[in-house]
C-alpha positions as a printed Julia matrix, in Angstrom:
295×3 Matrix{Float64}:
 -23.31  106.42  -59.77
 -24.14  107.61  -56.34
 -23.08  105.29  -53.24
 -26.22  104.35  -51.4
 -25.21  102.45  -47.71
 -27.75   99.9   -45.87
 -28.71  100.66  -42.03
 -27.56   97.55  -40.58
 -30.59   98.23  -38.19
 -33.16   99.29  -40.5
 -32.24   95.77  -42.09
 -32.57   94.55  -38.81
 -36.5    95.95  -38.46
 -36.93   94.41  -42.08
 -36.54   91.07  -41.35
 -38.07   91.73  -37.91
 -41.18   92.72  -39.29
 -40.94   89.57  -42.17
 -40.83   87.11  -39.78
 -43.94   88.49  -37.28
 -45.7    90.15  -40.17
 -46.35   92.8   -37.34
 -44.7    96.38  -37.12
 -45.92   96.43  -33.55
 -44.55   92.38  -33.22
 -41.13   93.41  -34.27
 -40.94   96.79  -32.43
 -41.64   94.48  -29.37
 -38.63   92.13  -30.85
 -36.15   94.52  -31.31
 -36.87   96.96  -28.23
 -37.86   99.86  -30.08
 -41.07  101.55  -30.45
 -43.59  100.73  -33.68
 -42.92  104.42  -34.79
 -39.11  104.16  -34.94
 -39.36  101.28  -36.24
 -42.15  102.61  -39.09
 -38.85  105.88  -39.66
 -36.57  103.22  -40.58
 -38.38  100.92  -43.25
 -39.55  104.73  -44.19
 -35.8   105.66  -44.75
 -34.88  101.87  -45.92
 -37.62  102.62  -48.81
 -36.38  106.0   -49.76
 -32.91  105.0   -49.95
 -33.73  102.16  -52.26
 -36.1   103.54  -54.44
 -38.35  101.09  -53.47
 -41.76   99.79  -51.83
 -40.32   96.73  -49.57
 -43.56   95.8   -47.87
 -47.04   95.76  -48.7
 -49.28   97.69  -46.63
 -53.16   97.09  -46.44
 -55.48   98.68  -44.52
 -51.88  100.08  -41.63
 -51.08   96.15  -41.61
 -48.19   94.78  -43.03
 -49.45   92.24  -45.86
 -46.06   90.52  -46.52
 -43.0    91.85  -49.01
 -43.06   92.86  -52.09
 -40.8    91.57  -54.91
 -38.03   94.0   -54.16
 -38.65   92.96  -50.78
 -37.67   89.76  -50.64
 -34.94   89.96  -53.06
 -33.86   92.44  -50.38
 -34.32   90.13  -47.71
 -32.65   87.24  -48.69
 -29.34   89.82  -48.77
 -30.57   91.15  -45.26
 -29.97   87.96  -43.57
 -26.68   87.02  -44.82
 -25.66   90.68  -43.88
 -27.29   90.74  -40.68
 -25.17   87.1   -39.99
 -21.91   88.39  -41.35
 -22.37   91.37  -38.76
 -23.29   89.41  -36.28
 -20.04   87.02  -36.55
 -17.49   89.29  -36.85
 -18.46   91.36  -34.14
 -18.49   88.52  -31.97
 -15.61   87.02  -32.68
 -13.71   90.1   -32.08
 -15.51   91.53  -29.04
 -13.74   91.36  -25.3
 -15.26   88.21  -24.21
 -15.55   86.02  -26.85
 -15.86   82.71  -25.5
 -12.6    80.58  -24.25
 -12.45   77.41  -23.36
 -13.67   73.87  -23.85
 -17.21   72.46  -25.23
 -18.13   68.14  -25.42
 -20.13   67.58  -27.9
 -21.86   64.34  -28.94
 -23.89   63.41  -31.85
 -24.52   60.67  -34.3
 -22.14   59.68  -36.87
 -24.33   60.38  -39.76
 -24.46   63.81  -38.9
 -20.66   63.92  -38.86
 -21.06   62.97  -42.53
 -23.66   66.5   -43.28
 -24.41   69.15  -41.03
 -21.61   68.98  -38.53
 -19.08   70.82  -41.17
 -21.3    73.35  -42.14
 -22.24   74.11  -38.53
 -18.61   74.05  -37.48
 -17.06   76.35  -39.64
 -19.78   78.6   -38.46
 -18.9    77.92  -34.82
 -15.49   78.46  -35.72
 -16.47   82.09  -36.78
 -18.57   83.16  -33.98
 -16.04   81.6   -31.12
 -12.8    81.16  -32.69
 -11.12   80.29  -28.87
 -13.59   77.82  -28.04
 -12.07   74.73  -28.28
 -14.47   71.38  -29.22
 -14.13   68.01  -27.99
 -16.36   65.98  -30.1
 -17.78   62.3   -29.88
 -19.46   60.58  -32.49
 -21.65   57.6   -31.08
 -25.41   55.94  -30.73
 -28.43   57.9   -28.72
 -27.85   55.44  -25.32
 -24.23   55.89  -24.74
 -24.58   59.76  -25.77
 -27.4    60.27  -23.24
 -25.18   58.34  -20.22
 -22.2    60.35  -21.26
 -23.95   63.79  -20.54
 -25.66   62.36  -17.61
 -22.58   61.24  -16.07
 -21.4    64.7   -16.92
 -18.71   64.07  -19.45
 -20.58   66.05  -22.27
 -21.51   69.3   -22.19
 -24.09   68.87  -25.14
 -25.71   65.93  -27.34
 -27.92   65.91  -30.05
 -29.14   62.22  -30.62
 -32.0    60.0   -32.37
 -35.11   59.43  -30.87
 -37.84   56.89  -32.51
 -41.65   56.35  -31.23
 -42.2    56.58  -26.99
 -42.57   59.99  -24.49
 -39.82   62.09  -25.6
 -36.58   62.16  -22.59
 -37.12   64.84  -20.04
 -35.77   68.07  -20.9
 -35.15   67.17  -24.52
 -35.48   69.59  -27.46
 -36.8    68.53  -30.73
 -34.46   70.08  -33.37
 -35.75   67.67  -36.41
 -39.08   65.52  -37.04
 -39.73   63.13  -40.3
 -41.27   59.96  -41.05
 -39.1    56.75  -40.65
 -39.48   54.76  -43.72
 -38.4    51.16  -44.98
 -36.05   51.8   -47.51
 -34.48   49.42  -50.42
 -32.36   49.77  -53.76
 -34.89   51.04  -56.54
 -33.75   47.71  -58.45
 -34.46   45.46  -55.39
 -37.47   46.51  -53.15
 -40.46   44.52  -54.63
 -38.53   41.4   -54.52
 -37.33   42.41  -50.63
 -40.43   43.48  -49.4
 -42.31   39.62  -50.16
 -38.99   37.72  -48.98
 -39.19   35.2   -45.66
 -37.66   35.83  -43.69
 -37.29   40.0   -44.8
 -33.33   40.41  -44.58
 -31.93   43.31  -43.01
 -29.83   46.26  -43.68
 -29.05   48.21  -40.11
 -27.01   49.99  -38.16
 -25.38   48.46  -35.18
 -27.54   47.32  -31.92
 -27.62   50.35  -30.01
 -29.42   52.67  -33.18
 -32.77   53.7   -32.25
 -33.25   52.68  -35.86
 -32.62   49.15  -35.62
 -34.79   48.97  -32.6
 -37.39   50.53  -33.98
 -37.24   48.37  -37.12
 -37.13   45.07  -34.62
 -40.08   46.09  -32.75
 -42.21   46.64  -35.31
 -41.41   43.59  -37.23
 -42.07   41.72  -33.73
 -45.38   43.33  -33.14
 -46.33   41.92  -36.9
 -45.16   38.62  -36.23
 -42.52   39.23  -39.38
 -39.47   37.4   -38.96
 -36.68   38.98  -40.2
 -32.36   38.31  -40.49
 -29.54   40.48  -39.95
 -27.53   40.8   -43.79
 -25.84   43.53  -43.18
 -24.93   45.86  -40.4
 -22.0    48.53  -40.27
 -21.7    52.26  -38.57
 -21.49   54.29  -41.78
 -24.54   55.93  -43.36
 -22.48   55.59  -46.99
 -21.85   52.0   -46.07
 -25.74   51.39  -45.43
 -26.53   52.72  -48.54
 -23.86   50.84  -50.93
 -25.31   48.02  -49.39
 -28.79   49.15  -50.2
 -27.71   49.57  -53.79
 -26.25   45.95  -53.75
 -29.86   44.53  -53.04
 -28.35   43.07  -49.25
 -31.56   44.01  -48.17
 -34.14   46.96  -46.6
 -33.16   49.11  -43.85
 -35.07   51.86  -41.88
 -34.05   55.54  -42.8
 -35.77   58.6   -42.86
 -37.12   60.06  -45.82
 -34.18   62.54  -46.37
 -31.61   60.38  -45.75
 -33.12   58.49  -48.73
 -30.74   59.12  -52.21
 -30.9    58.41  -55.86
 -30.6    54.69  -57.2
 -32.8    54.02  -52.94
 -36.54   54.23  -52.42
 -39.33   53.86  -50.0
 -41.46   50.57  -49.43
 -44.94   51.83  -48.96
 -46.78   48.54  -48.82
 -46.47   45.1   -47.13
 -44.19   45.91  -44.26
 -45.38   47.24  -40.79
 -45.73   50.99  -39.97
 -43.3    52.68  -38.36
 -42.75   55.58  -35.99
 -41.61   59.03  -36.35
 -37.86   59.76  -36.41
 -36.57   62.69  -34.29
 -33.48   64.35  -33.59
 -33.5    65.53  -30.25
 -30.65   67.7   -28.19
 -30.25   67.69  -24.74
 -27.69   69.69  -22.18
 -26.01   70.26  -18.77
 -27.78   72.44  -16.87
 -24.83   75.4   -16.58
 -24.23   75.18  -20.54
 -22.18   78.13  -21.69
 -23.75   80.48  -24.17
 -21.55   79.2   -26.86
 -23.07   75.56  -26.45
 -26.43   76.92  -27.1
 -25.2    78.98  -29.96
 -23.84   75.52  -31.52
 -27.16   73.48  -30.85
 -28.82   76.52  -32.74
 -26.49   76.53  -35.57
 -26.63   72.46  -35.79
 -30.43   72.84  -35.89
 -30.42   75.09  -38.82
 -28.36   72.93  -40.95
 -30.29   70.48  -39.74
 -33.9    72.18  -40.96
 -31.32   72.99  -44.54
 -30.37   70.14  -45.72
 -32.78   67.54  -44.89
 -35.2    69.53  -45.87
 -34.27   70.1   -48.93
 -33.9    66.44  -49.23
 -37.2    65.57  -48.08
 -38.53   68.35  -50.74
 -36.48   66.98  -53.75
């Protein structure tokens, strides 16, 4: 059977041209000119065998079958090649990055994202801190992190913040326990500790409906709140992916709440390799939770 070899680069115009759904869009991407870029999906085709896009009237009118198949393979390529030619090249980053985010994310995307990191900047060293939104955002303002990545519920959005994540906040309770919770006086509590912009934002609105409510349980852990979810201790404030099997939403008879956001923010000199992280934490991010959300 013949060998047939993939141009890293005509891969490259591929899932340019996917993601504008422009030959002329991606040409303008990737620096090349719409007729170079035309030769090498040309040549990509031929190699194959294959029609990869759909073409109506000169516009691109997404892939076809064999397309996508073929593009799901580009991008992990396209990554791979990306990685190990930067963590070989001359200067690869050295040297130190603080990083701050919450503790539930410690628990999910941090591992994923890290062992990523780890691949594109294997001399970049990580000092990490695991805390609440407040003393996150004083840390990098009194400069002793580099980079944060924090909750944010309801109210303008912190100057210079980047929205990596956005979801409804529900009220959440053990599938065995909510309709009993939801009618109880005063409504007890499961929640993090004082400084999560969950608990606050679960305070505030019970304040603004005149609900009394009292602390059951509190604790740091995300596993811990939702044990004590399953026990029936009482209803906490989550968002919708954190939400698991055996937990679900109260949609009636408690007051609404606002959206829950994960925001990053950053020094002002960051290094490259910072903003290489926040990007890799924000697509595990947009992974797993929503998947979660979708299930």
């Amino acid at each position: 059977m013949r060998t047939r070899h993939l141009d890293p680069e005509a891969l490259r115009a591929l899932v340019a041209i996917a993601d504008t759904a422009s030959f002329s869009a991606a040409a303008q991407q990737l620096g090349r000119t719409q007729s170079a870029v035309s030769l090498q999906i040309k040549r990509l085709e031929e190699t194959l065998g294959q029609t990869l896009l759909r073409r109506v009237q000169g516009r691109v009118d997404g892939a076809t079958a064999e397309g996508l198949a073929l593009l799901g393979y580009a991008r992990e390529i396209l990554r791979l090649n990306d990685e190990a030619c930067a963590s070989i090249a001359p200067d690869a980053a050295a040297g130190t990055l603080r990083v701050g985010l919450p503790e539930e994310l410690m628990e999910s995307v941090f591992p994923a994202a890290m062992a990523r990191f780890r691949a594109l900047h294997p001399r970049m060293r990580l000092l990490v801190r695991a805390d609440a939104a407040a003393p996150l955002r004083d840390a990098l303002d009194g400069g002793e992190l580099d980079l944060i990545v924090f909750k944010h519920c309801g109210g303008a959005l912190p100057r210079k913040a980047e929205t990596l994540w956005q979801e409804p906040l529900l009220w959440a309770a053990g599938e065995a326990y909510a309709a009993t919770l939801a009618t109880a006086v005063p409504l007890p509590l499961a929640l993090f500790g004082e400084n999560c912009v969950f608990r606050v934002a679960a305070t505030a609105a019970l304040a603004r409906a005149k609900r009394d409510g009292l602390l059951a349980y509190t604790g740091s852990s995300l596993a811990g709140l939702r044990h004590a979810l399953r026990c029936g201790l009482g209803v906490a404030v989550l968002p919708r992916s954190l939400l698991q099997p055996g937990l679900c939403a109260i949609e009636k008879g408690l007051p609404p709440l606002p959206e829950a956001r994960i925001l990053s923010a950053s020094s002002a000199d960051l290094h490259p390799a910072g903003e290489r992280l926040r990007a890799l934490l924000a697509e595990e991010i947009a992974g797993q939770r929503g998947m979660a959300a979708a299930a």
